[in-house]
C-alpha positions in Angstrom: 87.0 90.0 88.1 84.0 90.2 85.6 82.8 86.4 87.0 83.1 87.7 90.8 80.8 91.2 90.2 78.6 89.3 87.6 79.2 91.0 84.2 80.4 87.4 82.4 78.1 84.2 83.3 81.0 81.5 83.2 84.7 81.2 82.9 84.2 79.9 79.4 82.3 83.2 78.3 85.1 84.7 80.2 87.6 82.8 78.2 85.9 83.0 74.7 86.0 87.1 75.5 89.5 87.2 76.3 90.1 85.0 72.9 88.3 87.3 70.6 90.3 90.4 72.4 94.0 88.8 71.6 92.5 88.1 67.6 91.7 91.5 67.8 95.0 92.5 69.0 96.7 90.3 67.1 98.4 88.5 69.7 98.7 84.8 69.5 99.7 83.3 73.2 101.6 81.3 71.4 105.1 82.8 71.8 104.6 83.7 75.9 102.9 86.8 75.9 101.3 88.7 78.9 99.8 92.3 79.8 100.0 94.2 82.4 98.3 97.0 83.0 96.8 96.7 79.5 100.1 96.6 77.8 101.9 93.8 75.6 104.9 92.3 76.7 107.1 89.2 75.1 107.7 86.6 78.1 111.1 86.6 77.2 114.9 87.6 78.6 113.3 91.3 79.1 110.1 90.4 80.5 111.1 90.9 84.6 112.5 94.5 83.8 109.8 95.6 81.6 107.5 94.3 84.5 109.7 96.4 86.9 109.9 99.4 84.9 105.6 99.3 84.7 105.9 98.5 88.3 108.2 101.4 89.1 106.0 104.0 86.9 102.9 102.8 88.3 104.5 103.3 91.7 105.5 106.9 90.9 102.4 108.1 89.5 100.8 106.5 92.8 102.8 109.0 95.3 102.9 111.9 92.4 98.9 111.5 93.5 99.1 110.7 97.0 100.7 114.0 97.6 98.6 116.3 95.4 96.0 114.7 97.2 97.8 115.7 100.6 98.9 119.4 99.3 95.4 120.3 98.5 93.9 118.8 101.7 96.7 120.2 104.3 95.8 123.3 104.4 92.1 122.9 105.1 93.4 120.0 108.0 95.6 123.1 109.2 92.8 125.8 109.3 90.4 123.3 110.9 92.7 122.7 113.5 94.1 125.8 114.5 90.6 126.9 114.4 89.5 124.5 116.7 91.8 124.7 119.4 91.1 128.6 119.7 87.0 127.6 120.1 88.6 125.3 122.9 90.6 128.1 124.3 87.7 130.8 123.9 85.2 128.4 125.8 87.4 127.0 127.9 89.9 129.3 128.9 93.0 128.8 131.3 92.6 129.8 135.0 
């Protein structure tokens, strides 16, 4: 991602970065390690259900905002409408 949009010249810089983060971190790669969503996991018996679980929370707070996104916007969708069709009706009314 930081090669494709330019903020790390080469994949080697891109690597070197990404070694100096896990020293920082502590982790070694050595053991099967991975992150996802910017948290540790062992690659180990566990692994697929932790990945699952972060899957499934992500997933849940992805709805949670989909639909405070549609409960503040449905009313304003409602009042445009309804005021819309009684413009239509008002300039053009039934015979």
């Amino acid at each position: 991602m930081d090669i494709a949009s330019g903020k790390v010249s080469s994949v080697e810089e891109a690597l070197e970065s990404v070694t100096q983060w896990m020293k920082r971190l502590g982790v070694s790669g050595e053991n099967g390690e991975a992150f996802v969503n910017g948290k540790w996991y062992e690659i180990g018996d566990n692994f697929l259900r932790d990945f699952q679980n972060e899957a499934v929370a992500q997933m849940q707070l992805l709805q949670e905002l989909v639909s405070a996104l549609v409960f503040c916007i449905s009313p304003h969708i409602f009042l445009w409408a309804y005021y819309l069709i009684v413009c239509l009706v008002y300039l053009h009314p039934m015979p």
